[in-house]
MDAnalysis code that builds the backbone (N, CA, C; Angstrom):
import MDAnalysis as mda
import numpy as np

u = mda.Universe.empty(249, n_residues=83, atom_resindex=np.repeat(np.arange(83), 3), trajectory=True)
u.add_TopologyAttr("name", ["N", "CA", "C"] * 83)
u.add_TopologyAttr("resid", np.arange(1, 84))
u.add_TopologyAttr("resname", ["UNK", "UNK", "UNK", "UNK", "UNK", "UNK", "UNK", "UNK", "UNK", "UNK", "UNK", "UNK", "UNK", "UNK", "UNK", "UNK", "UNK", "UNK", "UNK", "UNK", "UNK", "UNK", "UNK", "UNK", "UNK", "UNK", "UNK", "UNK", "UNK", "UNK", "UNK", "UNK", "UNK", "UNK", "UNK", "UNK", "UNK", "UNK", "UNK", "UNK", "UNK", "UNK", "UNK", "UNK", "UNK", "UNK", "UNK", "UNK", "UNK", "UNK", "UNK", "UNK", "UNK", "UNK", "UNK", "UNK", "UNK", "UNK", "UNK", "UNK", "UNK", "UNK", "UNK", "UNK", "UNK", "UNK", "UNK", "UNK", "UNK", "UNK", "UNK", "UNK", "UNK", "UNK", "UNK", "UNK", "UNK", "UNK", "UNK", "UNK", "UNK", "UNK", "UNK"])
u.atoms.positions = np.array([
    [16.999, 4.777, 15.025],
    [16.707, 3.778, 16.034],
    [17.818, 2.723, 16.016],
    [18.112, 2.172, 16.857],
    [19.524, 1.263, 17.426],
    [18.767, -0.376, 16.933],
    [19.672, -1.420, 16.760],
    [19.580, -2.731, 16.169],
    [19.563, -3.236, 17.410],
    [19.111, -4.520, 17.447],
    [19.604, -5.523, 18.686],
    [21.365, -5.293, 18.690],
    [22.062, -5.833, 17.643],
    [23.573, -5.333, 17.450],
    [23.978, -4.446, 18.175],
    [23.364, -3.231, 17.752],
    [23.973, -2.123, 18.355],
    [23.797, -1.935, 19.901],
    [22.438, -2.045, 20.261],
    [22.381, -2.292, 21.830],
    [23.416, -3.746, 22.905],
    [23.361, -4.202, 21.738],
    [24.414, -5.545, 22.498],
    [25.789, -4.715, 22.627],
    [26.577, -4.025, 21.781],
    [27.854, -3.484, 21.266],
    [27.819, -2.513, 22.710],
    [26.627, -1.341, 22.625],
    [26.696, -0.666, 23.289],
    [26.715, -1.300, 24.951],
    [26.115, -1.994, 25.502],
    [26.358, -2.621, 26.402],
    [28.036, -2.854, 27.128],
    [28.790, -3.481, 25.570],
    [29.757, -3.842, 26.194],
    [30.799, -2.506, 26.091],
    [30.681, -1.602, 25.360],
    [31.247, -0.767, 25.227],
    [31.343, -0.142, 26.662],
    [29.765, 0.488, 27.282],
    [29.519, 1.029, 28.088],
    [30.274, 0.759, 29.686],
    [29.819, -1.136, 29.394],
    [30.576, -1.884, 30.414],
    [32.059, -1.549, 30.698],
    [33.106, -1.481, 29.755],
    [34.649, -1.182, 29.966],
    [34.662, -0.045, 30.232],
    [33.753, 1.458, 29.503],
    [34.259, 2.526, 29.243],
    [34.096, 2.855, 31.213],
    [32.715, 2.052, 31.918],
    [33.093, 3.437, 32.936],
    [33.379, 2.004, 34.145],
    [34.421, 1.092, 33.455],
    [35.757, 0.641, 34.470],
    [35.414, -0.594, 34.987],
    [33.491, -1.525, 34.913],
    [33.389, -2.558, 35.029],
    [34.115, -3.520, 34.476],
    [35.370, -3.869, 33.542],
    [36.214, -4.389, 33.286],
    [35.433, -5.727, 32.382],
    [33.830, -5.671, 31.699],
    [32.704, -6.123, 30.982],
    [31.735, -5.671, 30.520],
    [30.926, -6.837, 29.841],
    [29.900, -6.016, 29.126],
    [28.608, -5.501, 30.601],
    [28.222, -4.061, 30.346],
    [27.120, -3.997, 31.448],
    [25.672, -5.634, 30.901],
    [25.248, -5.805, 32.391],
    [24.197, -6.732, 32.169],
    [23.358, -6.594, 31.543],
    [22.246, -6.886, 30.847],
    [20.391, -6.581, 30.114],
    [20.261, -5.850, 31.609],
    [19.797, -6.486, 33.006],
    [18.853, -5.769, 33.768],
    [19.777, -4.530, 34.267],
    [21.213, -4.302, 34.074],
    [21.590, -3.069, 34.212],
    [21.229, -2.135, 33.052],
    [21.548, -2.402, 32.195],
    [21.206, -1.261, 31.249],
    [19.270, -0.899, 31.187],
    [18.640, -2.042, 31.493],
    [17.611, -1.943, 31.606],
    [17.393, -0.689, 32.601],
    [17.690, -1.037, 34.000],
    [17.074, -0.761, 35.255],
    [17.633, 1.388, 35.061],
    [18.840, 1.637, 33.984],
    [19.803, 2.572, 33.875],
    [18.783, 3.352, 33.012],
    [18.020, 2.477, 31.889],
    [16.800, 3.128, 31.122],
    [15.554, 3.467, 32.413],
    [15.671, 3.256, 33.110],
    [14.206, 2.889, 33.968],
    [12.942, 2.399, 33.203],
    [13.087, 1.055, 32.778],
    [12.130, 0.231, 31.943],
    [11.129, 0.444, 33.024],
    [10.005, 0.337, 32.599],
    [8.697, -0.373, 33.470],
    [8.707, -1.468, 33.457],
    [8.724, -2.538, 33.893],
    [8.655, -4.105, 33.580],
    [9.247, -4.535, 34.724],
    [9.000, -6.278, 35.129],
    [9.248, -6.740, 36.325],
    [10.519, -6.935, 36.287],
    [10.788, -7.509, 35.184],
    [12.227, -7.663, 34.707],
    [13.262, -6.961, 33.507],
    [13.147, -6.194, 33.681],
    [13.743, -4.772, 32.700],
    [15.330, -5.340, 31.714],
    [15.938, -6.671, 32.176],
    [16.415, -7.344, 31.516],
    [15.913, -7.965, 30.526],
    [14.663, -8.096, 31.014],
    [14.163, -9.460, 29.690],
    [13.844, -7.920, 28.153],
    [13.926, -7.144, 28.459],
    [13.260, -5.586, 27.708],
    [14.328, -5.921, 26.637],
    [15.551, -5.657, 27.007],
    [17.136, -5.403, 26.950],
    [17.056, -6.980, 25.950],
    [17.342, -7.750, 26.649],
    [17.234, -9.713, 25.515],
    [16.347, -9.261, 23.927],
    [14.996, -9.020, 24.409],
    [14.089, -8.989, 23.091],
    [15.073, -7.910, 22.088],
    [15.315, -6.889, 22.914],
    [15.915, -6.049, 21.719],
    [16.897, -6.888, 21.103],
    [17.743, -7.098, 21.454],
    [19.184, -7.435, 21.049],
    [18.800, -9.087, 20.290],
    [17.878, -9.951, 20.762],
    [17.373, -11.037, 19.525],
    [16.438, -10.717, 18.501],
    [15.961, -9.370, 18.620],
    [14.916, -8.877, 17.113],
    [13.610, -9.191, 17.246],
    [12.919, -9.303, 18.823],
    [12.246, -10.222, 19.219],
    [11.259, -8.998, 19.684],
    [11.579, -7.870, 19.883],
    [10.830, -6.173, 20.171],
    [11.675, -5.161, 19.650],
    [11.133, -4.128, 19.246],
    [12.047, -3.182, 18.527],
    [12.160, -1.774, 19.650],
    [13.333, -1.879, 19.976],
    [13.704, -0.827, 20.685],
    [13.094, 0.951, 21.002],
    [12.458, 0.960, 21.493],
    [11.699, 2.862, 21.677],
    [12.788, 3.968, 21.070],
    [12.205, 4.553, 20.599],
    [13.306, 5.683, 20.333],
    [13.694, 6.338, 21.590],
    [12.795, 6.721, 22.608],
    [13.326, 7.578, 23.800],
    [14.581, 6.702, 24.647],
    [14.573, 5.100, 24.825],
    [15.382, 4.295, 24.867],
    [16.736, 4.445, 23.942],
    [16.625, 4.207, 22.626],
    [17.544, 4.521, 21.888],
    [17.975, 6.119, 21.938],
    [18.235, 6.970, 22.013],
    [18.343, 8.356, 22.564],
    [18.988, 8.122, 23.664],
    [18.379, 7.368, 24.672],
    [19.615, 7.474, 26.179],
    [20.927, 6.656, 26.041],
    [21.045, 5.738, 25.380],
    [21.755, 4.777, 25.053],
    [22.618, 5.179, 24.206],
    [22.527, 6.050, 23.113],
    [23.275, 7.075, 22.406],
    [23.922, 7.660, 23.117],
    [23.098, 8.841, 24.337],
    [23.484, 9.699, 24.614],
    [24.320, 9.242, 26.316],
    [24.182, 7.862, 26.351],
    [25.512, 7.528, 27.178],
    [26.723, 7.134, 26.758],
    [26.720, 6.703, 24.881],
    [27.695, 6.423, 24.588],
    [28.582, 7.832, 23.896],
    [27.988, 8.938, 24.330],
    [28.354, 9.949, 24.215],
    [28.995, 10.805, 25.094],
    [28.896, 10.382, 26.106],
    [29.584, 10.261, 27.440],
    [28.784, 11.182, 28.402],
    [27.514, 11.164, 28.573],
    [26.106, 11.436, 29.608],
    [26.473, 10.490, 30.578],
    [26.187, 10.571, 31.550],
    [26.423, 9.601, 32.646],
    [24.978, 9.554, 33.643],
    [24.161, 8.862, 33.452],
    [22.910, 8.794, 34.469],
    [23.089, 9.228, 36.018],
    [22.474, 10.004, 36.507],
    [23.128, 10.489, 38.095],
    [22.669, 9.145, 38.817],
    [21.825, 8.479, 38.781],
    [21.472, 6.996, 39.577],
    [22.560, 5.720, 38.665],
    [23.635, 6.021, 38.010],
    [24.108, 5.061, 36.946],
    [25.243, 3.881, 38.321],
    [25.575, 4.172, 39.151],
    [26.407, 3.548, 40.329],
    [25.380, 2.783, 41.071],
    [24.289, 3.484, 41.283],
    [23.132, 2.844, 42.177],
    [22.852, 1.308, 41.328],
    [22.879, 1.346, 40.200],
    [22.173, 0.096, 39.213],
    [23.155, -0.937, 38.821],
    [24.400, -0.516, 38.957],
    [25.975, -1.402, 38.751],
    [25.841, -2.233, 39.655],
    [25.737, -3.174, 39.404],
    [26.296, -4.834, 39.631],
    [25.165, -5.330, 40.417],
    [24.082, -4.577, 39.950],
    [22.396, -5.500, 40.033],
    [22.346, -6.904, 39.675],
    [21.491, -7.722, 40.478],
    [21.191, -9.104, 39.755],
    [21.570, -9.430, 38.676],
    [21.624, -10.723, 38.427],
    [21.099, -11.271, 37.398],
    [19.487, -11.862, 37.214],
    [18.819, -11.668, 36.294],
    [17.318, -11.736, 36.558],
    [17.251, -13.297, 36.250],
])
């Protein structure tokens, strides 16, 4: 299972690797998991302050994008709000 750390890291990793030139947002990576929640950012915050502990099926996609999986809806969710 992934740390707040590691989901923060992965974020920004994710952010440069596919050319946003930053870290992806909480409600992008959120909305990229398809959280249930009104605000799928605030999901993304708790993890990364230690404040909820991350799902494994969550941690698994997040892996398996930094593995270079690419979500087929992953363009649709780029440069969503800020919540």
């Amino acid at each position: 299972m992934m740390t707040g750390r590691q989901v923060a890291a992965a974020r920004k990793t994710l952010g440069f690797r596919w050319g946003l030139n930053r870290s992806l947002k909480p409600v992008e990576l959120g909305l990229l998991l398809h959280l249930h929640s009104p605000k799928p950012g605030n999901s993304v915050h708790n993890w990364e302050r230690g404040h909820s502990q991350i799902s494994g099926p969550a941690s698994r996609a997040i892996e398996a994008m930094l593995d270079g999986w690419i979500p087929n809806d992953r363009d649709k969710h780029l440069g969503s709000a800020d919540e």
